[in-house]
Every structure is written in C-alpha cells, then in structure tokens.
C-alpha positions as CSV (number, residue, x, y, z in Angstrom):
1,X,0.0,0.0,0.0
2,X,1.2,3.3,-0.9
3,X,1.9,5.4,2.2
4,X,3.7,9.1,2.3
5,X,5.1,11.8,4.1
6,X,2.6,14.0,5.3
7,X,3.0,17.6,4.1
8,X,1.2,20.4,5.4
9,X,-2.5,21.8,4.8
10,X,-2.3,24.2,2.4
11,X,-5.2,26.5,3.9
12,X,-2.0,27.0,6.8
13,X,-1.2,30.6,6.0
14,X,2.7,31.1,4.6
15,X,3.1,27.3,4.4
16,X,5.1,25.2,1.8
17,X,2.7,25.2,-0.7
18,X,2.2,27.5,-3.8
19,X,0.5,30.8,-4.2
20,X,-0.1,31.0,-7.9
21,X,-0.4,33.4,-10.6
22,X,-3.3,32.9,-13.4
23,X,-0.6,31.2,-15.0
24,X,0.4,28.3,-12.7
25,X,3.7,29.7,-11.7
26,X,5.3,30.4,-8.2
27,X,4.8,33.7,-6.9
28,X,8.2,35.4,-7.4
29,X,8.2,37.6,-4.6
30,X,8.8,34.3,-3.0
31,X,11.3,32.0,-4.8
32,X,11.3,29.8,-2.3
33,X,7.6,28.3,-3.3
34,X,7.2,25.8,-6.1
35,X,4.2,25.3,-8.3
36,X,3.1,21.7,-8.2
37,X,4.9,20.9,-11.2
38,X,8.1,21.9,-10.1
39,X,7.4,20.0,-6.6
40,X,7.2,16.9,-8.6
41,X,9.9,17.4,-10.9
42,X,11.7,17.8,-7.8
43,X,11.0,15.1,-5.9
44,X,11.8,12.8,-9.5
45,X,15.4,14.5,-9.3
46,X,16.3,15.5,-5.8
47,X,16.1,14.1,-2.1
48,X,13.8,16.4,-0.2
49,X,14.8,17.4,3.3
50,X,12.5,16.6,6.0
51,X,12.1,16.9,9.8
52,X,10.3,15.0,12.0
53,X,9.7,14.8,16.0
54,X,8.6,12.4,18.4
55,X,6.9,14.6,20.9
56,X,7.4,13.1,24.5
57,X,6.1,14.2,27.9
58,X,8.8,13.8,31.3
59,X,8.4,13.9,34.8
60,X,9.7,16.3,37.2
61,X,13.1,14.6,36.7
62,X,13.3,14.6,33.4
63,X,12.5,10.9,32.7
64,X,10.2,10.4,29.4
65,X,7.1,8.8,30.6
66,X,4.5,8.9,27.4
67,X,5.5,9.1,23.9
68,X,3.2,11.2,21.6
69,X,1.5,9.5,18.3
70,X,-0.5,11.2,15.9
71,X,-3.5,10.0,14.3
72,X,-4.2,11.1,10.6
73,X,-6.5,9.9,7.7
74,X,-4.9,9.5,4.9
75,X,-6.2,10.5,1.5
76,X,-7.8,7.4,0.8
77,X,-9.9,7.8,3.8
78,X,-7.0,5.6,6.2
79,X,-6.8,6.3,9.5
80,X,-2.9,5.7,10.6
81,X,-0.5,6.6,13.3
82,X,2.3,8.7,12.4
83,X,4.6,11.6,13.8
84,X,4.9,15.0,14.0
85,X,6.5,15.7,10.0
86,X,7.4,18.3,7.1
87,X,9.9,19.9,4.8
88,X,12.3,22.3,5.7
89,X,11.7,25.4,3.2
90,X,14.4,27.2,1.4
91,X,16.3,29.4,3.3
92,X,14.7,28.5,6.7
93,X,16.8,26.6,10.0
94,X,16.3,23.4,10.8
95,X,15.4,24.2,14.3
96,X,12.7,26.8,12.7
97,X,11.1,24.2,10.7
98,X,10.9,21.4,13.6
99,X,9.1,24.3,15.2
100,X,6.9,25.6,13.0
101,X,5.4,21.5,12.1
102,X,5.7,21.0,15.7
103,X,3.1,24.0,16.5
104,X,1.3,23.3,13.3
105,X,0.4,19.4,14.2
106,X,0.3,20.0,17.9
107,X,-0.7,23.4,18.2
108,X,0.3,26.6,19.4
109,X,-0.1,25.6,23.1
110,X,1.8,22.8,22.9
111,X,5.4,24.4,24.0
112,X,8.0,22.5,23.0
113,X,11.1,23.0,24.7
114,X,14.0,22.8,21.6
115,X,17.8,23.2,22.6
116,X,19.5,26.0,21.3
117,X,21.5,23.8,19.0
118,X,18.7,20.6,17.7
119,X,21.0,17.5,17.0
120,X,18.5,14.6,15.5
121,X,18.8,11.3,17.1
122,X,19.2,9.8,13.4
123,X,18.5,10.3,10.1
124,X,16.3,8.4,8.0
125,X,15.8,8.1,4.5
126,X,12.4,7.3,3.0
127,X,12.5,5.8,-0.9
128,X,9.7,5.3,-3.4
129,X,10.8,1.8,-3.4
130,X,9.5,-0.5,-0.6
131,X,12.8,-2.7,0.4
132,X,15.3,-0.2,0.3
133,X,15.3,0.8,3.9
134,X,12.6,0.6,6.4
135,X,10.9,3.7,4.9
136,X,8.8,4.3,2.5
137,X,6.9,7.1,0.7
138,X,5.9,6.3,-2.7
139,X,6.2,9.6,-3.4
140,X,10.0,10.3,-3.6
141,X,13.5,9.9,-2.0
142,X,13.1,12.0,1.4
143,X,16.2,12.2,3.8
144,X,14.8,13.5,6.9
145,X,16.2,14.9,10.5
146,X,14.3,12.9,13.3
147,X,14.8,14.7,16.7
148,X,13.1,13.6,20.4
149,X,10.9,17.0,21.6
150,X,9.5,17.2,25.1
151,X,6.3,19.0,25.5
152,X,5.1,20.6,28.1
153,X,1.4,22.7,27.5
154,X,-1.6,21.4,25.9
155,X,-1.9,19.6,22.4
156,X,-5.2,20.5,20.3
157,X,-3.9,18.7,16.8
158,X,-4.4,20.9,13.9
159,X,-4.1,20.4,10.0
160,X,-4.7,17.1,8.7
161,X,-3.9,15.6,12.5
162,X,-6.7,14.2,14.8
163,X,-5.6,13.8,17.9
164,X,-2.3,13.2,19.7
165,X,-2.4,9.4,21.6
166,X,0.1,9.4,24.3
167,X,1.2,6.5,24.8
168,X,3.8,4.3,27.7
169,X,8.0,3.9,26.5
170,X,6.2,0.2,26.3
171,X,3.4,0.8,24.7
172,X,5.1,3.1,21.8
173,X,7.5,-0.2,20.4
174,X,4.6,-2.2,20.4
175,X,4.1,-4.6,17.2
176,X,0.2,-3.3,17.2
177,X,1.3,0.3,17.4
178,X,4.0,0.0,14.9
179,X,1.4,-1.9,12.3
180,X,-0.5,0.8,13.0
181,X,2.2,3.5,11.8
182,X,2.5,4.6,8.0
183,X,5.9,4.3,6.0
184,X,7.8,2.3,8.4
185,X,7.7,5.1,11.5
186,X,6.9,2.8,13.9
187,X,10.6,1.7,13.4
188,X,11.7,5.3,13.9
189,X,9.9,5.2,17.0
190,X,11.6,2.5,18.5
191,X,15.2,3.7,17.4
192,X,14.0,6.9,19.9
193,X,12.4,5.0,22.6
194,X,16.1,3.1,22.6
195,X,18.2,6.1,22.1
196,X,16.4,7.6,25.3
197,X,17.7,4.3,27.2
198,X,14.1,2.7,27.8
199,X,14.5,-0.6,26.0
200,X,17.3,-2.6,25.1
C-alpha cells in the first residue's frame, strides 16, 4: 500500500505550498515556493529534506514517561498513526522548521522546549521503493532529520492531525502500534524510545 510523508495543509497561512499566478507559476516575490509541477519534478530528481519529531512528555526529573503519536487519515480515507512531520523550506533553519510543524500538528499551546543547537537522534531516508530501507513514501527519496521533543502545554492537533495518543515507552515499540504507523515510522519510533535508554 502506498503510504507518504505527510505535508502540510495548504489552507495553513505562509506554508510550503504555492500561491499561484493565473498562469500556474510560483509567486516570485517568493522563490522559495514551487508550483506543483516543479514539486514533482523535484521530488523525481532530488532528495527532499525533511524533519520529524517524536513529541514526548517527562516527569519532574526529566525521565520520558508517554511518547506522543498522531492519528491522521490518509487521503484514501486511512486512519494511521504517524509523527509529527514536514519539509524544511528554502532558506529556513532546521530548528525553525521542527518548530513551525511542531506548532502546526500539535498546536500553538503545545510548547515545545527545543535546545538551542537541535541535533536529530538519526537520520532516516524514506524511498519510493519498498525494500530499500525501512521507509517508504511512494512519493519520492526523502532524507529526513528525526529529533526527540518534550512537550510541556496542551496539544489541540491541527491540520490534517486528529488527535495526539500518548502513549507508555512500552506501549510506543509495540508490534500493534507500529502496524499501526505509515511508512515504516513505527521503526523510527523504536530507534528513539532506545536512544532515550528505555529498551534494550
């Protein structure tokens, strides 16, 4: 089954996607926009950068206690499990683009508390061809940037999200969860429950 990296809702003011003239083309005041053509000519040629984040909650100590999992329909009318995900736009930070998909699928209550200098956990790479690696979007080659963010307000789920399951270190590398998860995430979600030291 085709499955892909969610991208944002258009209808989210100054997102990724296009404003177009009559004539289909990117807006120049803002080269960093691509018409929908150019999108897919790009994803046939080049990797796209991506970030993603598995939003976590922590005790007073700072141990991780529940691990946050979105759940999203698909276009086919699906409902999976997924994480918080999106490209990074031209000329913007990493850091500013985990924040900006972080408020966006979570919310601008949410607050989540990013270092001063974001290092990812790993790096996955999501190809059009299932087998490659344990990631898949049928879409295109996507490298992205996955990085572990606590969150400490109140998630109300926003674009295309509906509702942020939190679930127990335990719970989260489940087999049911992770056949639950869309394009192999449930993997990337035990390589972060194991990088914060929870399971072996």
């Amino acid at each position: 089954m085709a499955v892909r990296t969610p991208d944002p809702d258009p209808s989210d003011s100054g997102d990724e996607l296009p404003e177009f003239g009559s004539d289909g083309v990117s807006d120049a005041s803002n080269p960093g926009w691509l018409s929908e053509f150019e999108l897919a000519e790009a994803r046939r040629r080049l990797p796209m950068l991506y970030v993603e984040a598995v939003p976590v909650r922590t005790d007073g100590s700072g141990q991780v206690t529940d691990i946050g999992i979105l759940l999203r329909a698909t276009p086919l009318g699906e409902m999976k499990r997924t994480i918080v995900s999106g490209r990074v736009r031209f000329g913007e930070t990493v850091r500013d683009a985990l924040f900006r998909h972080l408020e966006n699928d979570l919310g601008p209550m949410a607050f989540p508390l990013l270092p001063a200098s974001p290092a990812p956990f790993t790096v996955a790479e999501y190809f059009p061809l299932p087998g490659v690696s344990a990631f898949h979007d049928d879409r295109q080659h996507a490298v992205s940037l996955a990085f572990i963010v606590p969150v400490t307000g109140t998630c109300e789920p926003r674009q295309d999200a509906l509702e942020v399951t939190w679930f127990s270190p335990e719970e989260a590398v489940s087999d049911a969860l992770a056949a639950e998860m869309e394009g192999g995430r449930g993997a990337l979600v035990r390589q972060a429950v194991a990088h914060l030291g929870l399971i072996r």
